[in-house]
C-alpha positions in Angstrom: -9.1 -16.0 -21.1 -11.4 -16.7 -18.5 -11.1 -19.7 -16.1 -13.2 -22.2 -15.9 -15.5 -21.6 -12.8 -17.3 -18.5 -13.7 -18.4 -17.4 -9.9 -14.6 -16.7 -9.9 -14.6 -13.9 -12.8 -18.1 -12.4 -10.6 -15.9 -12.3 -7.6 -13.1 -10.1 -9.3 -15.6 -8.0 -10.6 -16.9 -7.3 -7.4 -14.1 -6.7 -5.8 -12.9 -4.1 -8.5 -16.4 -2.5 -8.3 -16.1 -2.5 -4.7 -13.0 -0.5 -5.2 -13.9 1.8 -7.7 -17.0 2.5 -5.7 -15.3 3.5 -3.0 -12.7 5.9 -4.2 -16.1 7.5 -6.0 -17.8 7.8 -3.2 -14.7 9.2 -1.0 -14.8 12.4 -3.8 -18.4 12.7 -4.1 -18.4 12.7 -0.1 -15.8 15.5 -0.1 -17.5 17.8 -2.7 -20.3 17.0 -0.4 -18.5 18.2 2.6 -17.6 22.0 0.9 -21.7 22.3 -0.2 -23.1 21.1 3.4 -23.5 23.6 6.8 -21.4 22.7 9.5 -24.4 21.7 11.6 -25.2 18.8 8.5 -21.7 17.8 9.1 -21.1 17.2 12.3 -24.2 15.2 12.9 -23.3 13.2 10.3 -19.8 12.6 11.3 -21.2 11.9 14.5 -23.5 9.2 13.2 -20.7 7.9 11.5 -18.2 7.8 14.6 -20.6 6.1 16.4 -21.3 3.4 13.3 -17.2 3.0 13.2 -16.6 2.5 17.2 -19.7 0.3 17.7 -18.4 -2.1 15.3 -14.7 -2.5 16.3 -16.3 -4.8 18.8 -17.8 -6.5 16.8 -16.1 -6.9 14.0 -15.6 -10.8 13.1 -15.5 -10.6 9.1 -12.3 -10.5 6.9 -13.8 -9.5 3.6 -12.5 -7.2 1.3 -14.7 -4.8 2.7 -13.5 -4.6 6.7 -10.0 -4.6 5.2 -10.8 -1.6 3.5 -12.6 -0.3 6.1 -9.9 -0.7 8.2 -7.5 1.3 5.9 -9.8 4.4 5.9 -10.5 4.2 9.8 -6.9 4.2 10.1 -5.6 6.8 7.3 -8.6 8.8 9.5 -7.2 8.5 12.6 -3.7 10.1 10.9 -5.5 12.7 9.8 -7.2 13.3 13.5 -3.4 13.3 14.7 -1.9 15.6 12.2 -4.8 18.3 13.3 -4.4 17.6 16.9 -0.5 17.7 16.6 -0.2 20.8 14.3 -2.9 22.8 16.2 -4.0 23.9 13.0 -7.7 23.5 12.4 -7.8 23.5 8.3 -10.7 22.5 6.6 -8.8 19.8 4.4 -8.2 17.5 7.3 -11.9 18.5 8.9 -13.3 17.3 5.4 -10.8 14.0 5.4 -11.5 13.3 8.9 -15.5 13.3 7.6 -15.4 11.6 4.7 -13.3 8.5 5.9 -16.2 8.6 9.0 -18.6 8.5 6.5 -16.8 5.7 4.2 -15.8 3.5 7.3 -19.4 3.8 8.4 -20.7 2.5 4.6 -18.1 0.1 4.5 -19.3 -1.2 7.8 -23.0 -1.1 6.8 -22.2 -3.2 3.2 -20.0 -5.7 5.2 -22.8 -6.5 7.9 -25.3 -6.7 4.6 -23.2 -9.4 3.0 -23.0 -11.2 6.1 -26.9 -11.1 6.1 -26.7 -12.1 2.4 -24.7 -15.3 3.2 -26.3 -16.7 6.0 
């Protein structure tokens, strides 16, 4: 059953893709993260931070993508908690803490992109 204005059925679509593609990426970045030198990390991350706190004054859209943008900035910030609070300086949280830099920071760059595609 599909209903009757097509552009509807596109929009669901993306939004699953959007999805999918996300949780993808979030795994392919953290595989990433165990291959790459710590150098290649943390200039990354730091691209990435700077991406994430730029646009939290700028942020204006409520897409799909800013919400989840705003999920993985804030499941990040829980992990940068749990490492400060527990003193304990595991790799898991380093790696969570950079892949949901690297996520908010493409979630951020295909939310401005869409913008540009609408107007």
């Amino acid at each position: 059953m599909s209903s009757e204005n097509p552009t509807d059925d596109r929009t669901v679509y993306a939004r699953v893709a959007l999805i999918v593609g996300w949780a993808a990426a979030g795994v392919l970045l953290y595989i990433l993260s165990m291959v790459l030198p710590m150098v290649a990390l943390v200039m990354i991350a730091t691209a990435a931070w700077a991406i994430v706190k730029l646009d939290r004054v700028t942020r204006k859209n409520k897409s799909l993508a800013s919400l989840l943008c705003a999920v993985t900035v804030l499941l990040t910030g829980i992990c940068g908690v749990a490492l400060r609070v527990t003193h304990r300086h595991d790799d898991i949280l380093w790696r969570l803490i950079f892949v949901g830099l690297c996520l908010g920071a493409g979630l951020i760059w295909l939310d401005r992109r869409a913008d540009d595609w609408q107007s």
